[in-house]
C-alpha positions, -999 to 999 in steps of 0.1 A, spaced: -480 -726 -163 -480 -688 -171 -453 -677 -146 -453 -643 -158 -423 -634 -136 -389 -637 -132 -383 -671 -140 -339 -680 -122 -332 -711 -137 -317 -704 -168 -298 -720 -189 -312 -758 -192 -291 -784 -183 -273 -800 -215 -296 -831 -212 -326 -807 -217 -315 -787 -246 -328 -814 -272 -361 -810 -258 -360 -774 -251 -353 -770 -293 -379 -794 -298 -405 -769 -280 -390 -741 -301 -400 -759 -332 -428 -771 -320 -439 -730 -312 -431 -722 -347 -455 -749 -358 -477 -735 -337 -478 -701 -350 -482 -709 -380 -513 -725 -373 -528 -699 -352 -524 -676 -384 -537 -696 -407 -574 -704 -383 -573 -672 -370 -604 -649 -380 -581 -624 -395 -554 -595 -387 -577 -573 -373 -604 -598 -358 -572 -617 -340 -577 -653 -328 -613 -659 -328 -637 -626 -340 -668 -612 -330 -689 -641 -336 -668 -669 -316 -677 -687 -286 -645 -674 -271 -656 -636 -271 -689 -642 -261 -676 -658 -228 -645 -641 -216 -668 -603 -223 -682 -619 -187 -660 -601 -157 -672 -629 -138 -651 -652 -156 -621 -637 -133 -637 -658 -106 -623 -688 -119 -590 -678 -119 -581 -694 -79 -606 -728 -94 -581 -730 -121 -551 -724 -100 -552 -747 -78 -567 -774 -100 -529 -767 -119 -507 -771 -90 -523 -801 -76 -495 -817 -105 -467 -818 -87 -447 -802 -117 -466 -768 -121 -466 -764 -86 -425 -764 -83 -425 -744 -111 -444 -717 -97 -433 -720 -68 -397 -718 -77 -397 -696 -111 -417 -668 -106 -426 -639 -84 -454 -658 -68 -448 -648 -35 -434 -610 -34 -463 -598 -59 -489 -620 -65 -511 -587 -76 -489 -579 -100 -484 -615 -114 -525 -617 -113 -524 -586 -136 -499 -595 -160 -517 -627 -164 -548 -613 -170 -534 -583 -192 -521 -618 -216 -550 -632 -217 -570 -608 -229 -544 -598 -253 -546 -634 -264 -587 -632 -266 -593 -597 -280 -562 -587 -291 -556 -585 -333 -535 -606 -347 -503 -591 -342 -507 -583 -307 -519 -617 -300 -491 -635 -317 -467 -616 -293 -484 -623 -260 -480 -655 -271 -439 -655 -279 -436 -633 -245 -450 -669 -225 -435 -690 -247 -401 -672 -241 -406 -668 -202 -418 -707 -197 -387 -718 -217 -369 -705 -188 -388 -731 -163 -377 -760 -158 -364 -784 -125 -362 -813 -108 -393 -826 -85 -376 -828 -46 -392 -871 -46 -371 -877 -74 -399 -879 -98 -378 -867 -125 -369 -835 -145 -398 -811 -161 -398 -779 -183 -425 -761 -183 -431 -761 -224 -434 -796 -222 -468 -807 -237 -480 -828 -213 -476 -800 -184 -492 -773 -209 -518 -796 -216 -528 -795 -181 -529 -762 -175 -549 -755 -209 -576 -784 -198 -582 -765 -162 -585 -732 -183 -614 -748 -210 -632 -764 -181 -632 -736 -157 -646 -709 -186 -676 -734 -195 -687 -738 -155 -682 -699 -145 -707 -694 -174 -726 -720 -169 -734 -712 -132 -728 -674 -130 -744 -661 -168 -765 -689 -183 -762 -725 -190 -743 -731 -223 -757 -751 -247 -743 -782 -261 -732 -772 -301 -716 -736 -277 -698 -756 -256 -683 -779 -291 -679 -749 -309 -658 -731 -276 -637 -763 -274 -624 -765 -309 -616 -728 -305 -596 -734 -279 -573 -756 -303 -562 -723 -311 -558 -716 -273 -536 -742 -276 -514 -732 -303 -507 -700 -286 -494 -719 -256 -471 -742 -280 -495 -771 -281 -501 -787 -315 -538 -799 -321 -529 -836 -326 -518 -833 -290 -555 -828 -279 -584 -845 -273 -601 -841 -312 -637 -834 -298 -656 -820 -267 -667 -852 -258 -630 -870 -259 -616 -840 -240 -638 -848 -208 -632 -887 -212 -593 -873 -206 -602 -848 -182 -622 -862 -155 -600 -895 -160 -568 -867 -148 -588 -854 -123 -600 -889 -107 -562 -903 -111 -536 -909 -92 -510 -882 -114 -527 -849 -97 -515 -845 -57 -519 -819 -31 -483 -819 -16 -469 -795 8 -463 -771 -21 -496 -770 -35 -509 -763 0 -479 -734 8 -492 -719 -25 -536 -720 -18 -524 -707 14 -508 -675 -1 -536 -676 -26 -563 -673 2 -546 -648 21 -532 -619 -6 -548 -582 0 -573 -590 -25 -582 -625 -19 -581 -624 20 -618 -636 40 -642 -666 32 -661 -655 2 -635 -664 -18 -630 -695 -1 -670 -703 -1 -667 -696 -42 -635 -717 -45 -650 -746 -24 -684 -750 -40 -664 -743 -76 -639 -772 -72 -649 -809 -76 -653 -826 -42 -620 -846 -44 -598 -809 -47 -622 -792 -23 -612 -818 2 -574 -822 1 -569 -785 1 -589 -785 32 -617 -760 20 -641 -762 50 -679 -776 30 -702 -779 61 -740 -767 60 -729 -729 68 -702 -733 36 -728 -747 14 -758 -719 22 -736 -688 15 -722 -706 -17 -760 -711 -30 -772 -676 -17 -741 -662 -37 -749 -679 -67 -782 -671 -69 -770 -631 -60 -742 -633 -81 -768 -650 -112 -795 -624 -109 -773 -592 -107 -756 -604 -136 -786 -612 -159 -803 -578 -142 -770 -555 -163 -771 -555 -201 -741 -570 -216 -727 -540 -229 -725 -524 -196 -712 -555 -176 -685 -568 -208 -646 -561 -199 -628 -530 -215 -608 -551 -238 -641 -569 -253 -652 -532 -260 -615 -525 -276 -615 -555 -298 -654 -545 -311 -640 -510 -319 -612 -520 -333 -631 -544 -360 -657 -517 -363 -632 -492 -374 -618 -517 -398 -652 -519 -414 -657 -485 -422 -681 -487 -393 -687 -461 -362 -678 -475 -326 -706 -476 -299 -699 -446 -272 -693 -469 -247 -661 -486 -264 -651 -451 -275 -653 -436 -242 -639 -467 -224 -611 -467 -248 -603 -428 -247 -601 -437 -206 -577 -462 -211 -553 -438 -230 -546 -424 -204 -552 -442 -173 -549 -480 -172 -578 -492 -173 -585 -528 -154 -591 -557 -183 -584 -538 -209 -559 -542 -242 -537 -516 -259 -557 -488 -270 -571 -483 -306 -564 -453 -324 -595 -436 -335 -599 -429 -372 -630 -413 -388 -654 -445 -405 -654 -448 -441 -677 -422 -460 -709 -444 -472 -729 -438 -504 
C-alpha cells in the first residue's frame, strides 16, 4: 500500500501502538536480511544477473501498474487507506511518479540507496492506519497480511506483463523471480516465513485470495478505478481495453470494464502491436534509464568502461529528470588494465 503521500492520521490509537512496535521490529529484521541476500553494496538488491533486472529493464512493465492497483483495493483495507491517507486524488501524477521513482530505487538502486527507499515507505505506511466504515475492524497498513497483498498483485502482475508483452517466461525464470522477490518482501517489512516458500505454493494462496470471498469491489474501490481511468494521462479506452483483458474475469467484471467483441479485438490487435514493436527494438535501446544507471554503476565498480548509451543517458539525467531513472552515478575513469 505505497501511499507515497501525505499520510493525516497520525498518531495510532493507544490500542495500536503494540502492533505498530511490532512492525518496527519486524523492519529491522527485515533489513537485516535484505543485507545479508543482497548481491552486494554496489550491485543493490538483486545484480545484473537476477530475474528481477531482467524484467523491470521492460518500460512495458509500467502497464501493469492500473492491473495491480485495482487488484489491491478490491481489499477493503488498502482501499480506505488510499483513499483516506494519501494524495490520491489532488495528484495522482505525482503519487504515480514517486511510486515509480521507489521502485526503481528499490530494483536498480545500490545498496544504500535501496535500503532508504525502503525506510522512506516503511516510515510513511506507519502513518496509515483506520477503521473500515462496516465495522470490519481496525487496520495499519504495515500489517503483514495487508502488505502481503499488495506484494502478491506486484509478483503476479511483473510475470504476466512479460509474459504477454516481451516473451513467455520460462518455468526455472519465473521460480528464480519469485524467491527474489523474498527480498521484495523484506523491503516492504515482510519476513520470508510469512510467504508462500515456493512459486508453486504462492499461486495455491494467490488464486485461492483472488477466488475468495476476503477481496470486494465496494463503493471505494469503484470511486478510486474511476479516478484511475479518468487522470490526464490515463483518460480514453486503451487503457481500459489493456486493463480489462489484463485483469482475471471476476475483477474485470465487478469494476464494470466493458469485455464485448469490440473490447476483446482491440485488446488482441494491441497485444499483438504492442508484442512485435517490442521484440522489433534491441533491449538496450527499449530498457529504462535506471536499468542503464545501475549497469554503469557496477561497471564502474569493476574497473570496467560504461556503454555510451548509460553514459549519455546518465549525463541527461544530471541535469534534467529523466523519466524512470535513479540518482545519477558519478563518472570515474575505469581501472588502468595490464
Amino acid at each position: 500500500m505505497n501511499t507515497q503521500g501525505n499520510p493525516r492520521r497520525w498518531p495510532p490509537p493507544p490500542e495500536m501502538e503494540q502492533q505498530v512496535n511490532q512492525d518496527r521490529e519486524r523492519f529491522r529484521k527485515c533489513l537485516d536480511y535484505m543485507r545479508e541476500h543482497a548481491a552486494g553494496e554496489t550491485e543493490g538488491v538483486y545484480g545484473p544477473d537476477s530475474v528481477t533486472w531482467m524484467i523491470y529493464r521492460e518500460p512495458v512493465i509500467l502497464l501493469g501498474g492500473l492491473r495491480a492497483i485495482l487488484l489491491q483495493i478490491a481489499h477493503p483495507a488498502v482501499a480506505d487507506g488510499v483513499s483516506q491517507n494519501s494524495n490520491f486524488r489532488n495528484d495522482l501524477l505525482g503519487r504515480a511518479r514517486r511510486t515509480y521513482t521507489a521502485m526503481y530505487q528499490l530494483k536498480f538502486g545500490g545498496l544504500r540507496e535501496a535500503t532508504g527507499a525502503a525506510k522512506r515507505i516503511h516510515s510513511l505506511h506507519s502513518r496509515v492506519h483506520g477503521s473500515l466504515a462496516d465495522g470490519a475492524g481496525p487496520y495499519r497498513a504495515n500489517d503483514p497480511s495487508l502488505l502481503r497483498w499488495v506484494h502478491a498483485t506486484l509478483i503476479d502482475t511483473a510475470m504476466l506483463i512479460f509474459d504477454t508483452f516481451v516473451r513467455p517466461l520460462s518455468i526455472e525464470e519465473k521460480r528464480r523471480y519469485y524467491q527474489e522477490t523474498l527480498r521484495a518482501a523484506a523491503y516492504f517489512g515482510i519476513l520470508p516465513e510469512q510467504l508462500p516458500p515456493t512459486l508453486e505454493d504462492f499461486y495455491a494462496w494467490y488464486d485461492g485470495e483472488l477466488a475468495g470471498e476476503r477481496l470486494r469491489v465496494g463503493d471505494t474501490a469503484l470511486e478510486l478505478a474511476g479516478l484511475l481511468f479518468n487522470s490526464p494521462f490515463t483518460r480514453g479506452q486503451v487503457d481500459e481495453v489493456l486493463t480489462a483483458g489484463l485483469l482475471p474475469e471476476r475483477w474485470r467484471e465487478a469494476y464494470g470494464l466493458a469485455w464485448g467483441r469490440k473490447e476483446q479485438l482491440a485488446w488482441k490487435l494491441l497485444k499483438g502491436s504492442m508484442r512485435r514493436g517490442i521484440n522489433l527494438t534491441p533491449p538496450e535501446l527499449r530498457s529504462v534509464t535506471a536499468w542503464h544507471q545501475a549497469q554503469m554503476r557496477v561497471a564502474l565498480a569493476r574497473g570496467e568502461r560504461p556503454t555510451v548509451m548509460a553514459r549519455v543517458l546518465n549525463t541527461i539525467d544530471s541535469y534534467v529528470d529523466v523519466p524512470f531513472s535513479i540518482r545519477p552515478v558519478a563518472p570515474k575513469a575505469p581501472a588502468d588494465k595490464d
